[in-house]
C-alpha positions in Angstrom: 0.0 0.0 0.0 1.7 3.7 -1.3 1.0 6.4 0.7 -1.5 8.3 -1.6 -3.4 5.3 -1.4 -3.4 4.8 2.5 -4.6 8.3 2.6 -7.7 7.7 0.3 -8.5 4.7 2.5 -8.1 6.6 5.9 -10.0 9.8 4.3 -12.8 7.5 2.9 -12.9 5.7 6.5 -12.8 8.6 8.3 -15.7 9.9 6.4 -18.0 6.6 6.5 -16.9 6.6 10.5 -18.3 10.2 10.9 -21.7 9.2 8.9 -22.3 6.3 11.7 -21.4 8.3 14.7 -23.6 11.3 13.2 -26.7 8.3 12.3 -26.2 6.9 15.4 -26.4 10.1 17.5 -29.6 11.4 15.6 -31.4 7.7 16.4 -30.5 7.4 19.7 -29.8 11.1 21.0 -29.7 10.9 25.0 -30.7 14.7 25.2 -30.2 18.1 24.1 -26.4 18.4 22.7 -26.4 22.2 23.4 -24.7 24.7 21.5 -22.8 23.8 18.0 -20.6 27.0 18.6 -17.8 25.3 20.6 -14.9 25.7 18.3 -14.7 21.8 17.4 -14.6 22.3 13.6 -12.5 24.8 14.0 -9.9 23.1 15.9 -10.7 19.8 13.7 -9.8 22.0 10.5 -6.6 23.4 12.5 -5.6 19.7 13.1 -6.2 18.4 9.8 -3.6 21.1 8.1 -1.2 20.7 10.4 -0.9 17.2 10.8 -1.7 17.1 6.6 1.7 19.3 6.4 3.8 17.7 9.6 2.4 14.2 9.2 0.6 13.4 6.0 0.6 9.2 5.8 3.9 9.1 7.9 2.3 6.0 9.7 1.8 4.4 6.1 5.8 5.2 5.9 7.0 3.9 9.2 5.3 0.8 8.3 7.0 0.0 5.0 10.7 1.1 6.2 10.1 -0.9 9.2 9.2 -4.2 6.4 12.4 -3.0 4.5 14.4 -3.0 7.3 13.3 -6.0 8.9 12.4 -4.1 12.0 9.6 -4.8 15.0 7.9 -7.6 15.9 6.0 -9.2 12.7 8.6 -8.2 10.2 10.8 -10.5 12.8 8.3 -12.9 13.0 6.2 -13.5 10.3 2.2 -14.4 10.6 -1.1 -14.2 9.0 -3.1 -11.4 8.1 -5.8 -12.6 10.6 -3.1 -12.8 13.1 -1.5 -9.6 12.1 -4.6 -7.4 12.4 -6.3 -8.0 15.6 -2.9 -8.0 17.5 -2.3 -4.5 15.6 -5.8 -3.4 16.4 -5.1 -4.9 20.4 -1.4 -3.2 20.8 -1.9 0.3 19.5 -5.3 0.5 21.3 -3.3 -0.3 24.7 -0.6 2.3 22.9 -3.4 4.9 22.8 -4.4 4.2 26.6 -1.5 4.6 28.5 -0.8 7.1 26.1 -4.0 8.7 27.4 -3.3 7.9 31.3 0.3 10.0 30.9 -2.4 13.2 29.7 -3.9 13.1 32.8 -1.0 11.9 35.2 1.4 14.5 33.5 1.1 18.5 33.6 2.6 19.4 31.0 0.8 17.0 28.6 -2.9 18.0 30.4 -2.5 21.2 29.6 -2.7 20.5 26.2 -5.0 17.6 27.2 -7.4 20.0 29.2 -8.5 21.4 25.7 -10.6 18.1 24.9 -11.8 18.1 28.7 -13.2 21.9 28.2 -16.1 20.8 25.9 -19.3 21.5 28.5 -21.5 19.4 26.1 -21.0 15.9 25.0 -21.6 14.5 21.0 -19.6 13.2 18.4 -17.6 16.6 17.6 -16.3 15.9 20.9 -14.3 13.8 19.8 -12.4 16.2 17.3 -11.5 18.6 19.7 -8.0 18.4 20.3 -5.5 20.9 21.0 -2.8 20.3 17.8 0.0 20.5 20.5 -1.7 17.1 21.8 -1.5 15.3 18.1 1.9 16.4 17.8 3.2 15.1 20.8 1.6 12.1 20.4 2.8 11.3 17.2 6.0 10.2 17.9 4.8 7.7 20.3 2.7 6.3 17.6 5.4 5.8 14.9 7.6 4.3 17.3 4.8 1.8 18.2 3.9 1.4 14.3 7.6 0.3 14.1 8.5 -1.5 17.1 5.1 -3.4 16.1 6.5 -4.0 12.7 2.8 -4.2 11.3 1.7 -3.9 7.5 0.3 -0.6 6.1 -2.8 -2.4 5.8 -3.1 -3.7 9.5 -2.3 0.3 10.5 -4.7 1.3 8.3 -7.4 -1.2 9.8 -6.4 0.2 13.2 -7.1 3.3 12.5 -10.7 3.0 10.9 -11.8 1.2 13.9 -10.6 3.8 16.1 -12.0 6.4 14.7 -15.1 4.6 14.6 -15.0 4.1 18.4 -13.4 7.3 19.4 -16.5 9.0 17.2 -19.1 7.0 18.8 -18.0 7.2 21.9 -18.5 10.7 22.2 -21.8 10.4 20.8 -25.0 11.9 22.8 -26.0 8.7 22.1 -28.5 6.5 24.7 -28.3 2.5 24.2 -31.1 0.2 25.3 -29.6 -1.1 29.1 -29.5 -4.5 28.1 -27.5 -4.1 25.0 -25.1 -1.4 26.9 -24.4 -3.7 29.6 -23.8 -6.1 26.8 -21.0 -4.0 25.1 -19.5 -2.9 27.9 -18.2 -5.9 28.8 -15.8 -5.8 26.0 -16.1 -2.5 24.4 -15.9 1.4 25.2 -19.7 2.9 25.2 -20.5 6.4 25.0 -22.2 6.2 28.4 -18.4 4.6 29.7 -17.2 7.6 28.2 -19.2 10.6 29.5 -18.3 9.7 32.6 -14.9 10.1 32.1 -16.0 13.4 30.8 -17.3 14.4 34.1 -16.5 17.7 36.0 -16.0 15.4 39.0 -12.1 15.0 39.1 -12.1 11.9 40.7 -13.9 10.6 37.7 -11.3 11.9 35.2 -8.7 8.8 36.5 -11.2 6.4 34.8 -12.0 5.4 31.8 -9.3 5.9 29.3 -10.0 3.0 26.9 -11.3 3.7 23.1 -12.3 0.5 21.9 -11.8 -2.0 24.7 -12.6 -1.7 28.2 -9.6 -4.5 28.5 -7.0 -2.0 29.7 -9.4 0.1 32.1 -10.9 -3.4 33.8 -7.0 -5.3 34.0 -5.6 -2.1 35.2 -8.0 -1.0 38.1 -9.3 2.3 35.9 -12.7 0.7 35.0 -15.8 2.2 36.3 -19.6 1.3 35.4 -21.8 3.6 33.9 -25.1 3.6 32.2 -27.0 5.9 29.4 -29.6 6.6 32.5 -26.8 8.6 34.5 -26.8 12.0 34.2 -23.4 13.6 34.2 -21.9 17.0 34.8 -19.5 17.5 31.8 -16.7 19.8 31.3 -14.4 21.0 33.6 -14.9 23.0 37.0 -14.9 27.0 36.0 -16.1 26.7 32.9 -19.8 27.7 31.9 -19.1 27.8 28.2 -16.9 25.6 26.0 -13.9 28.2 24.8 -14.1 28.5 21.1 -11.3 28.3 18.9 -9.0 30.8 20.0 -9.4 30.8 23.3 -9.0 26.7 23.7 -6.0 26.9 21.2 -4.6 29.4 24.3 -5.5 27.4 27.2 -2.3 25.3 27.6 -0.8 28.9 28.2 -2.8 29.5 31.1 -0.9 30.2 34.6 -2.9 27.0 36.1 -4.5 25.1 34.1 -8.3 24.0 34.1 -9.7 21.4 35.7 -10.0 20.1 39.2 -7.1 20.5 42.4 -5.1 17.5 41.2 -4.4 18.8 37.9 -4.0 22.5 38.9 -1.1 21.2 41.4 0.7 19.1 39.1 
């Protein structure tokens, strides 16, 4: 797979993922989403240039040095596709959790983080809104896990479809039937599991960190219950308003930054 052709695939799966969280969301909307003007496409658009221009299909790149080089795990050790792709899938999700544990342990990396937090409603734009700072630091965690992985540019690529489908769904305004929640929370993230981790409660922050699989949050003590029925408080503590796009493109420059007393001390 080239790179002009992993970016067609990602841009197509991006676009079907955002159709399905959108569906979804309109068929099962919990409640009112509140105001659109939160800055989310803004900071979306903001993202997309600059990670177009830093980035571009780097992953797609890593991927096929790494299988010229004969570097990571599965260019060491060859296997099947149907191997190869649900361990990718399993490893970079686990990546993408601790990854997202260190944003809330670390002050440096919340105040970047804080910017996703600052949304005082919940839906699927939600999950857009990330400070660029954020995707740029991340990214070198991900190459380095793309490599060390040693994965194909089509196991990446299926990684990142299904992410994007369960990072968009999960921040859907979305209400499931109990029975069928309690169902997919045994194995997957929901978007009730979700919004609480969304909560202006700090304590609630330190949960909850998985995208697709509640795996990592229930081996690793970070799991906690929670149903479309709850009602949650989101945002963070002093903020009536979710800043639009200047102002959350600022916040990491804040003195203190936002959030509850753990995160203002660290």
């Amino acid at each position: 797979m080239t790179e002009s052709e992993f970016a067609i695939v990602r841009t197509v799966g991006s676009t079907l993922a955002l159709v399905a969280a959108l569906s979804l969301q309109y068929w099962r909307q919990q409640a009112t989403i509140g105001s659109t003007r939160r800055g989310n496409i803004g900071l979306w658009a903001v993202n997309v240039l600059v990670m177009g221009i830093v980035c571009g299909a780097c992953a797609c790149s890593v991927a096929r040095w790494a299988a010229g080089a004969g570097v990571g795990l599965f260019n060491a050790i060859p296997a099947p596709l149907w191997v190869v792709v649900p361990a990718t899938i399993l490893t970079l999700d686990f990546v993408a959790y601790l990854w997202h544990r260190a944003n809330h342990r670390l002050a440096w990396l919340w105040r970047f983080h804080q910017v996703h937090h600052s949304d005082v409603a919940f839906s699927v734009s939600t999950g857009v809104r990330f400070h660029p700072g954020e995707l740029l630091l991340a990214l070198p965690v991900r190459l380095a896990a793309v490599a060390l992985l040693g994965a194909p540019a089509l196991a990446i690529i299926a990684f990142e479809i299904v992410f994007t489908v369960a990072n968009l769904i999960a921040h859907g305004n979305i209400s499931l039937p109990g029975r069928l929640e309690r169902r997919l929370a045994q194995g997957l993230i929901t978007p009730a599991l979700h919004r609480r981790h969304h909560s202006r409660r700090g304590r609630e922050l330190d949960h909850n960190f998985g995208t697709i699989f509640t795996l990592w949050d229930r081996q690793l003590g970070t799991y906690v219950d929670s149903a479309s029925t709850d009602r949650i408080d989101i945002g963070l503590p002093g903020l009536t308003e979710s800043p639009r796009l200047l102002g959350a493109l600022r916040l990491p420059l804040r003195r203190h930054p936002l959030g509850p007393d753990w995160a203002a001390a660290r």
